[in-house]
Structure formats: C-alpha cells, structure tokens
C-alpha positions as CSV (number, residue, x, y, z in Angstrom):
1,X,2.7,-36.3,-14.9
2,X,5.8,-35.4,-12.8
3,X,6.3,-32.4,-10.6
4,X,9.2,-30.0,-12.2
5,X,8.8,-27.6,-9.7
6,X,6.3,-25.7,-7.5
7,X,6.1,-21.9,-6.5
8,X,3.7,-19.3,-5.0
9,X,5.0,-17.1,-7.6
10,X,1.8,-16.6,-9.8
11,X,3.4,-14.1,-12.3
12,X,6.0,-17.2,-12.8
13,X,3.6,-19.6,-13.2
14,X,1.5,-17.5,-15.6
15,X,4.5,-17.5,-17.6
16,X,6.1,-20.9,-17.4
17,X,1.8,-21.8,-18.9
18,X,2.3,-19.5,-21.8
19,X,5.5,-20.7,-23.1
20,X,4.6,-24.3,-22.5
21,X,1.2,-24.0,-24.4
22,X,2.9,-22.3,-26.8
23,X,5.3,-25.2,-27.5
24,X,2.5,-27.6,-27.2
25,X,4.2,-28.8,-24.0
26,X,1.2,-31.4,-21.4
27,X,1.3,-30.0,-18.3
28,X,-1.3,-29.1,-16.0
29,X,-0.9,-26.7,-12.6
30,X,-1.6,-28.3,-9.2
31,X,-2.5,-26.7,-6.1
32,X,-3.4,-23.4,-7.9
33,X,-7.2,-23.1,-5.7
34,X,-5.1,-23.5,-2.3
35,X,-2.6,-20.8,-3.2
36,X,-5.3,-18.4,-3.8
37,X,-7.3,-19.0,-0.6
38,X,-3.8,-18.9,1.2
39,X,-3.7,-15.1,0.3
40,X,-0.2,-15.4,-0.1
41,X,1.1,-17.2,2.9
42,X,4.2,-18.9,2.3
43,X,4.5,-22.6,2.3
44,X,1.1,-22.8,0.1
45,X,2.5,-23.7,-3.4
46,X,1.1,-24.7,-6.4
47,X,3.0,-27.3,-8.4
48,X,4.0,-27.4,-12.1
49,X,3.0,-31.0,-13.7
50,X,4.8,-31.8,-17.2
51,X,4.2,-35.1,-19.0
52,X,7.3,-37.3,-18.8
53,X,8.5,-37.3,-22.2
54,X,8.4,-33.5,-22.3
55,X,10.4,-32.7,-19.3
56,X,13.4,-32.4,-21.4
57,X,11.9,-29.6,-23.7
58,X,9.9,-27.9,-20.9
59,X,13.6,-27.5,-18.9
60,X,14.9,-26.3,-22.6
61,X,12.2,-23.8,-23.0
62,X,12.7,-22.9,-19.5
63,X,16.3,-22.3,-19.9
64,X,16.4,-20.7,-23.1
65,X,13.8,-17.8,-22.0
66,X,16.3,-17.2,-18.9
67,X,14.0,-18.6,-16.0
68,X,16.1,-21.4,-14.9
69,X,17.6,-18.6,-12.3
70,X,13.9,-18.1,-10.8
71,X,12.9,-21.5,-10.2
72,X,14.1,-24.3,-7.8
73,X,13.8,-27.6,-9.6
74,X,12.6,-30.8,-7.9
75,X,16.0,-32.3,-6.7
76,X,17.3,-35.6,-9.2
77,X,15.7,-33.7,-11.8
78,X,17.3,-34.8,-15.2
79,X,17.4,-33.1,-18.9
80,X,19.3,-33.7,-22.0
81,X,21.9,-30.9,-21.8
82,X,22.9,-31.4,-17.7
C-alpha cells in the first residue's frame, strides 16, 4: 500500500472510504486511533493507504467527485491524466 494522502479531516476521510468501497478500490486508513485520542490537535493525521495499481482510479474518483481541491496529495504523486 502507498500513502495518497493524510488529513485530520474525518468527514473527508469518511468520504474518500465511501467512494473507494464503492468502486471496489484496496485501501485501508492508517493512524485513525491516534487522531481520535489527539482530540483534534493538529499535526495528528491519519493517512489514506490505496493499493498500487489503484492509485490511478482512486485520484479519478477523487477528482471526478470534486475533492481534489480538499486534499494535499503526497508530493511525486503520479495518475494517468497529469
């Protein structure tokens, strides 16, 4: 798995999870426990993990439902239509 991008923004993760399950996209979401216990405190992110071979779909989906604008993307990060 390789990081795509991390947040503390929980309503943006819960929603990055619903679109990639629903696209049958692997991914799993690191760090979640730590940003909880953090109550918020900045600096205390949780990652998003995507399976190699999906990372170009998972920036696609990302794109298409207009979230690219919310999230900061691991830097050298690569997709088909950059």
């Amino acid at each position: 798995m390789i990081e795509i991008f991390s947040t503390d923004n929980n309503v943006l993760i819960s929603r990055v999870s619903a679109l990639f399950d629903a696209e049958d996209i692997p991914f799993v979401v690191l760090g979640n426990h730590a940003s909880l216990l953090g109550g918020g405190i900045l600096g205390i992110g949780q990652r998003v993990m995507v399976d190699p071979e999906f990372i170009p779909k998972a920036l696609s989906l990302i794109r298409a439902n207009g979230l690219k604008g919310d999230i900061d993307f691991v830097p050298g990060l690569k997709d088909d239509n950059e």
